[in-house]
Every structure is written in C-alpha cells, then in structure tokens.
C-alpha positions as CSV (number, residue, x, y, z in Angstrom):
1,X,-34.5,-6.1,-32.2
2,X,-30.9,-7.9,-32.9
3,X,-31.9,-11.0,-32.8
4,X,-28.3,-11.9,-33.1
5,X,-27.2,-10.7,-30.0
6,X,-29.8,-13.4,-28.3
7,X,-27.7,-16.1,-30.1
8,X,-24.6,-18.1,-28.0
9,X,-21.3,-16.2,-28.8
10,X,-19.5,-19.2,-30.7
11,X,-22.2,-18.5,-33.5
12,X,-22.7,-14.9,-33.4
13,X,-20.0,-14.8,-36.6
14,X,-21.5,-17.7,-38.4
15,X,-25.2,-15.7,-38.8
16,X,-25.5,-12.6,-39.7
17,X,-28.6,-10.2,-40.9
18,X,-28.2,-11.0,-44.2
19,X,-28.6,-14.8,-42.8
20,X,-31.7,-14.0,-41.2
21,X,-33.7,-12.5,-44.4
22,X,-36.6,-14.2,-44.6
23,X,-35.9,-17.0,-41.8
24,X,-39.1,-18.1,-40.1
25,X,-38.0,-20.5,-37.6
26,X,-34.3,-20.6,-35.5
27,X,-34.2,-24.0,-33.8
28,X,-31.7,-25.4,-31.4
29,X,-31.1,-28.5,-29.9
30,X,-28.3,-30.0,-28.1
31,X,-26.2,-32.3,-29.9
32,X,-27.6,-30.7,-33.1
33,X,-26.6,-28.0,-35.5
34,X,-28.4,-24.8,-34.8
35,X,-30.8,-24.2,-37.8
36,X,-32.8,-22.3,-39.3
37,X,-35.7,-22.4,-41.5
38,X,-36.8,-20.0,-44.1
39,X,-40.3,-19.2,-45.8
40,X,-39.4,-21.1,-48.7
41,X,-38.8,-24.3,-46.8
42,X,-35.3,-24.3,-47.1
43,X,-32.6,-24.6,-44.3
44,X,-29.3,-24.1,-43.4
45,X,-27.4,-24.9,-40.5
46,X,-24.3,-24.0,-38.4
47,X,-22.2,-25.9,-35.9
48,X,-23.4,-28.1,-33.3
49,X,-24.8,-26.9,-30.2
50,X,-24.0,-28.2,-26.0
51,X,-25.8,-27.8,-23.1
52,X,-23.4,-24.6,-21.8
53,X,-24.5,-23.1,-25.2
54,X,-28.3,-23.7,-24.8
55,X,-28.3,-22.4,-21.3
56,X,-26.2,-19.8,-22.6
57,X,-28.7,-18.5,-25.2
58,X,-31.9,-19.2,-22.3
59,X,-30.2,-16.6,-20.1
60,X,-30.2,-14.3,-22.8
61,X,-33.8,-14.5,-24.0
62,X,-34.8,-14.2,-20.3
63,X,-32.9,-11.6,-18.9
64,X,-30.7,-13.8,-16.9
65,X,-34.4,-14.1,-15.2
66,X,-35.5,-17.6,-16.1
67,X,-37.5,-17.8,-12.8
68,X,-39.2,-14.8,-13.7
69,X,-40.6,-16.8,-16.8
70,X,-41.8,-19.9,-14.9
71,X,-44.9,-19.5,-15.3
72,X,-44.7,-18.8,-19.1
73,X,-42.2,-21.9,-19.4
74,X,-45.5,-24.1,-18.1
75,X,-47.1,-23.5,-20.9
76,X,-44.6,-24.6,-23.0
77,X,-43.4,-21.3,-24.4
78,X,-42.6,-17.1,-23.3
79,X,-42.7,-14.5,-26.2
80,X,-39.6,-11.6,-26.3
81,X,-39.6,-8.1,-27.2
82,X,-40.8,-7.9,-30.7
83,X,-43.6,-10.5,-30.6
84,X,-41.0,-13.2,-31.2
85,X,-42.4,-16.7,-29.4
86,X,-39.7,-19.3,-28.4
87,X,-41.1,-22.6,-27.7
88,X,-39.4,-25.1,-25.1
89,X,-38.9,-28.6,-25.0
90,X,-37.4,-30.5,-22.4
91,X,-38.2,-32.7,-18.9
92,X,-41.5,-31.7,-17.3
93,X,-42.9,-32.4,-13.6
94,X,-46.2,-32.8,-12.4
95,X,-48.0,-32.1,-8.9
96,X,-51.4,-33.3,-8.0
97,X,-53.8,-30.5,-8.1
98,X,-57.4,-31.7,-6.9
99,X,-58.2,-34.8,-9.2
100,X,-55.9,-33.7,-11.6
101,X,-52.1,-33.4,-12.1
102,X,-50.8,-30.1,-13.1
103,X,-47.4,-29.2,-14.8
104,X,-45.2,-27.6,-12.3
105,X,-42.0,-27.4,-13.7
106,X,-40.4,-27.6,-17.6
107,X,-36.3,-28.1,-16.5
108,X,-33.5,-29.6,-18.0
109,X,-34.7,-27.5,-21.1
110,X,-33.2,-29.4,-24.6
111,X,-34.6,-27.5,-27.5
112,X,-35.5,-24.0,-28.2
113,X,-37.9,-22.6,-30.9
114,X,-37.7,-19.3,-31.8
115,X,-40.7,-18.5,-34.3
116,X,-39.8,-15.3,-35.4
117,X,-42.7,-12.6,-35.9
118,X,-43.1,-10.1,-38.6
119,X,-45.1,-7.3,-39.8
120,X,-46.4,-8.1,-43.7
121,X,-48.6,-5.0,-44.2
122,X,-51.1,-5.4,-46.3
123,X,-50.8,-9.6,-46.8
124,X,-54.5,-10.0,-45.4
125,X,-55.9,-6.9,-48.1
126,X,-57.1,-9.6,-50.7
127,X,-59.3,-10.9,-47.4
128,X,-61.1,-7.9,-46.4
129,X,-64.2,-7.7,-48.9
130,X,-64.9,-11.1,-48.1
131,X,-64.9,-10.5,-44.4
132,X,-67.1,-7.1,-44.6
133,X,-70.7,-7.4,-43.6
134,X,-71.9,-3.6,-44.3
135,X,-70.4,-1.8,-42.1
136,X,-69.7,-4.1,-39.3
137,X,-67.5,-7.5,-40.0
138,X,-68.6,-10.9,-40.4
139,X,-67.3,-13.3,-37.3
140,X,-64.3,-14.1,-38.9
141,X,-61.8,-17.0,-38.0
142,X,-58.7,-18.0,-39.5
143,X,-57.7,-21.4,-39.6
144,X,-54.2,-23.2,-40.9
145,X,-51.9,-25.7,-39.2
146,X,-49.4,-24.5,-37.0
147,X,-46.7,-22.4,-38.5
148,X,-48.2,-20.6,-41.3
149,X,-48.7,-17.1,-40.8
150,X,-52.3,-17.5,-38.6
151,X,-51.2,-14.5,-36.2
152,X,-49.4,-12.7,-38.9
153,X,-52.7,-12.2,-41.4
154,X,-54.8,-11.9,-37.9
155,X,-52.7,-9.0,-37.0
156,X,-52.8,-7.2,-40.3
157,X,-56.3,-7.6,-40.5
158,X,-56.5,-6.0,-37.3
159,X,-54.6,-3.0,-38.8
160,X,-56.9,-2.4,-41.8
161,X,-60.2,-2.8,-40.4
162,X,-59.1,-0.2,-37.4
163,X,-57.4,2.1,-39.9
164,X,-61.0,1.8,-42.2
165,X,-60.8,3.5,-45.8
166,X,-61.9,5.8,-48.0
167,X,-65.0,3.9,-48.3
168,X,-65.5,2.6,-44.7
169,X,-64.5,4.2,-41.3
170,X,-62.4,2.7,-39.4
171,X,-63.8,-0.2,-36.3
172,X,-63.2,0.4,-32.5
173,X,-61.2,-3.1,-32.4
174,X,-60.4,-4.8,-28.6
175,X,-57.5,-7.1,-28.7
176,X,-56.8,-9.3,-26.1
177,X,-53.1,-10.6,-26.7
178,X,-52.6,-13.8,-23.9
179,X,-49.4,-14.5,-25.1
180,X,-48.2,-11.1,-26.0
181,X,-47.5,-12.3,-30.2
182,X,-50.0,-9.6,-31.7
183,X,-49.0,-6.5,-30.7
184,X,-45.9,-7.4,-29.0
185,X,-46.1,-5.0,-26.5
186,X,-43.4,-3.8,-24.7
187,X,-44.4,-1.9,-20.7
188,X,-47.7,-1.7,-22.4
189,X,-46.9,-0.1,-25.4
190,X,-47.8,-2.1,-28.9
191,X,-44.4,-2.1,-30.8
192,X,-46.3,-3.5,-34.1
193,X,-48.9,-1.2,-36.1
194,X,-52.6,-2.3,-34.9
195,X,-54.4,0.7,-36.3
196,X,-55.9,3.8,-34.2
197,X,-59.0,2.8,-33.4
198,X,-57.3,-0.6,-31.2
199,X,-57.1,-1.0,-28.0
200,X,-54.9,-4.1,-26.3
201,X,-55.0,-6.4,-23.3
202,X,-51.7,-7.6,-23.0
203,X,-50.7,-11.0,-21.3
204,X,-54.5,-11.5,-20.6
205,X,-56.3,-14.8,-20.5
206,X,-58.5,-14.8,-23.9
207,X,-61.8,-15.5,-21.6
208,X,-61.1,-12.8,-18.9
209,X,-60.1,-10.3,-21.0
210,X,-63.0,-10.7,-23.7
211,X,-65.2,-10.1,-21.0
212,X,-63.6,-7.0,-19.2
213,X,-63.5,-5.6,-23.2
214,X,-67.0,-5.9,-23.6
215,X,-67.7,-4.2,-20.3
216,X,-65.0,-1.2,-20.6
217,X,-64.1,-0.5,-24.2
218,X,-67.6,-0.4,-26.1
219,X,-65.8,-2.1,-29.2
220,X,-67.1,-3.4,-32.7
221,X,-64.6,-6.2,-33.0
222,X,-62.8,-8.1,-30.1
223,X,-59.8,-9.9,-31.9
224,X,-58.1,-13.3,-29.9
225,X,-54.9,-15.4,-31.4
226,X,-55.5,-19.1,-30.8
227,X,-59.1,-20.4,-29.9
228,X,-59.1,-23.6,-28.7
229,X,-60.8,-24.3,-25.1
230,X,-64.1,-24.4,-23.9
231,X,-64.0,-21.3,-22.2
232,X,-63.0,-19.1,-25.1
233,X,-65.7,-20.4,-27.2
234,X,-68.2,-19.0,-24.4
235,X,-66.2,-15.8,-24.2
236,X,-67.0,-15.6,-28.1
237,X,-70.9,-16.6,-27.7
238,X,-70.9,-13.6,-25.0
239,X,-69.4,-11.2,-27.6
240,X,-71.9,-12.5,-30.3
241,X,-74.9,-12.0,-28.0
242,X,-73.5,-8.2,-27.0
243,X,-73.5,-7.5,-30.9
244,X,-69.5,-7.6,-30.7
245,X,-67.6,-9.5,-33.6
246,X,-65.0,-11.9,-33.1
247,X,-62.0,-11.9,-35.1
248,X,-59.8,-14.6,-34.3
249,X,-57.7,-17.7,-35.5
250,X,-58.3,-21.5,-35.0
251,X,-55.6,-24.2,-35.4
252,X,-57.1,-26.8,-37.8
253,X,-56.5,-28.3,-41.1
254,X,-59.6,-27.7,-43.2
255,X,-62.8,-26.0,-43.3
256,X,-65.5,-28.8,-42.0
257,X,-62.8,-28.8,-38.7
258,X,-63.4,-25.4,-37.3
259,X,-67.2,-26.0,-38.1
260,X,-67.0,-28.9,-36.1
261,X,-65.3,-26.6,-33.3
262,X,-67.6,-24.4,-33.6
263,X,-71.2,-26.6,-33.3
264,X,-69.5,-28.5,-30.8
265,X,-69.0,-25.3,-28.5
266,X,-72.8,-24.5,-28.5
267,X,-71.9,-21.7,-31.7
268,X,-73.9,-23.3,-34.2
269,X,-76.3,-20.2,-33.8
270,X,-74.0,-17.8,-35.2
271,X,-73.0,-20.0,-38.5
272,X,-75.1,-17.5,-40.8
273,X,-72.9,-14.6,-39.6
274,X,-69.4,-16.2,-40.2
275,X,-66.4,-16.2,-42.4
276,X,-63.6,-19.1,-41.9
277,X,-60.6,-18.0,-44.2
278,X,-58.0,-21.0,-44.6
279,X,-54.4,-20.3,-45.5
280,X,-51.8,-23.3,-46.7
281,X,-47.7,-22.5,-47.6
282,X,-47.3,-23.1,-51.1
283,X,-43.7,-24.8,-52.0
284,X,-42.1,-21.2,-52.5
285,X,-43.4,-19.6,-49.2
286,X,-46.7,-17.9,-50.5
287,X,-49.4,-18.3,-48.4
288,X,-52.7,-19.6,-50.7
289,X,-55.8,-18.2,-48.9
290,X,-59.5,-19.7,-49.6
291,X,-62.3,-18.2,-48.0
292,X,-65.5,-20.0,-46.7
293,X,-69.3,-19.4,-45.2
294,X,-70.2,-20.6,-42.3
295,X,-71.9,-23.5,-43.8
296,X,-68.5,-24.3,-45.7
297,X,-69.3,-23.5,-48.9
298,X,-66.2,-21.7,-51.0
299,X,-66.9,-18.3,-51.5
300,X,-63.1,-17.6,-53.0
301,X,-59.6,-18.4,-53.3
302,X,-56.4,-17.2,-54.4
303,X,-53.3,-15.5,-53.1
C-alpha cells in the first residue's frame, strides 16, 4: 500500500518512501505541520496543513465515501487496507438514547492519526516458551500503554503458535479482528501472515464473535486486540470454561493493573493458568518485554 498517494498533493513531493522507513505515527492537524513520528522517537515535519488539505486527505482514506465510514468514525477511528488505523479528532454530537446520551456524529474533523501497522516476524519468538503450557498455551495477555507495538507482537504470536514447530504442532487459532488491525483483511481475505491453522472474524464485535467461534470453529486459542469492557471479559470466562485459551492484549501500564482488570471481571479463577507479558519502548525504539504469572511474580525479562 502507497501510503503516499493517501497524502494531500502539496506534500506528496516533500515525503517520500525513503521518508517513511521506520515511521510509526503520520499526524495532521490544521494549522500545524504534518508530522511524523518514528520508532526511535524522533520527528520531522513538513509544511503546514488547512482545512481543504485535511478534507482533502479524509476523502482519500475513505474512498470519497466518508458516509460509508460513519459508523466507524463514532468510535473515534476506521482502519484502511493494510491494517493501518487512523484515529479522528474533531466536534462530536450527542442524542439521547434511553437514559443515556450516545455519540451520533464526529464532524468538523481537525486531526488525523494514521498509526501505521507492520509485520515484524518473529519480534514475539523470545515470548513463546514462556507462554507454552504443554501443549496447549497459557491465557496469555499483553499489556503496554497505547502505541507500543500491543497488536504488532499479538499478531506475530498468532503466526507462530498456528504455524507450531518442529517440536510442537501447530494450534487451531480463532481470531476475532473488531477493528480489522490484525489481519487486515481485505473482502475477507487476511493480507498479513496469521499462520495456517487461523481462522478470522473480521469487523466483529470481540463478544459476539468469541462466542460464534467457540460454537463453529472448534479452536485451541481464540485471539482479541484490545480487552477492555465488561462484556469481553465474560466472552473470555466463556472461552476459559469451554477449555479455549485466550490470547489477547490489555491497555495498561504495569502488571498489578491487568490483575486488577482481571479479579474485578469475575476472572480471578483462571489466575493459575495465566501469562501477562508487558512490553515498554526503550529510548532507541526497542521494545523491552518482561513476562509475568498470574499472581505477578516476574518470571523473565529482556528484549
């Protein structure tokens, strides 16, 4: 994907692929240069960006189809071909729905994030003895602050355990991808590597989908990008109870938080089966990775 030809034409010159190497992050805001962030926490930017241009580059990411991404744009955020998720900012509206008020409408859109998705095969290799429990898997969630590779190790993982070894044969792996990021499929297909033995429900609610996994698909592992409400905690205590492993990713800053998450989503019970594995950006762009029992104590750490 040329992520170039997304960008408003004034700039198309100023960044090329060479410019893009190793960019994480291309941010835009209006009245502000148009940046971009790299792995190594560096920066550089280019020009400065107007409404025309924003709307511009909106039309392009959409298909000239905003509408069609409405519903997406609630959320905050749609995800492009190749898995790449570009987050919104701008003036939201609210109708009452019930006792509550509901988000109907992000317009007069300001900022654009583009977090841009790669494939780092073999990053999450150093992980996967920790996360073996004989021949099944631990419960295994990942955990880091927003930003830091989460979904990029989550889907490598996926990859390894469904591919399996010389020593271990490969897991029937069910991966429900809501927001399309994993396996960044495209009419269906996956256009990233998850393996042979995975199977994916694309642009399916984590809940709904674990459940119509477990009920068609007979897997070993069900894996889920970004657990965070009630209901996908019971979609996960469903899985446990069916014998199914969870492989999944948690936003949170240390260990003692996703615990936390976890006892206070009635998961306490499956603490003796789990693995959390923490990952933190080091100053040059490595990502340092400790791994932790379910009880928190560190069982390793390195990179």
């Amino acid at each position: 994907m040329d992520l170039q030809n997304y960008l408003p034409v004034a700039f198309r010159t100023q960044v090329d692929e060479t410019t893009l190497q190793g960019a994480e992050e291309i941010r835009l805001r209006v009245g502000q240069p148009l940046e971009i962030l790299y792995a190594d926490a560096k920066s550089r930017k280019f020009g400065r960006l107007n409404a025309a241009q924003l709307r511009e580059m909106l039309n392009y990411l959409s298909g000239y189809s905003v509408y069609a991404i409405e519903e997406e744009l609630r959320q905050g955020f749609f995800t492009i071909e190749g898995g790449h998720r570009v987050g919104v900012s701008g003036r939201t509206s609210y109708q009452k729905k019930g006792r509550w008020n509901e988000m109907n409408l992000l317009s007069d859109i300001s900022g654009l994030n583009i977090r841009l998705a790669r494939e780092k095969k073999g990053c999450a290799r150093p992980i996967l003895k920790w996360i073996y429990h004989g021949r099944r898997i631990y419960h295994t969630f990942l955990f880091a602050p927003p930003g830091v590779g989460k979904t990029t190790y989550l889907r490598d993982c996926i990859r390894c355990l469904s591919m399996g070894s010389t020593n271990r044969e490969g897991l029937k792996i069910g991966v429900v991808d809501e927001r399309s990021e994993i396996a960044a499929c495209h009419r269906g297909i996956p256009q990233n590597d998850l393996g042979p033995r995975t199977d994916v429900l694309d642009n399916c609610p984590k809940e709904q989908g674990m459940k119509m996994l477990l009920r068609s698909m007979s897997p070993e592992v069900i894996a889920v990008d970004e657990l965070g409400l009630p209901e996908d905690f019971s979609a996960v205590a469903e899985s446990a109870k069916s014998g199914v492993c969870v492989l999944g990713t948690i936003h949170a800053g240390n260990a003692a938080e996703v615990q936390e998450r976890l006892r206070g989503n009635g998961l306490e019970g499956i603490l003796d089966a789990v693995r959390l594995v923490g990952l933190q950006r080091e100053e040059d762009g490595t990502r340092r990775i400790a791994v932790y029992d379910g009880v928190g104590e560190l069982l390793w750490e390195g990179c």
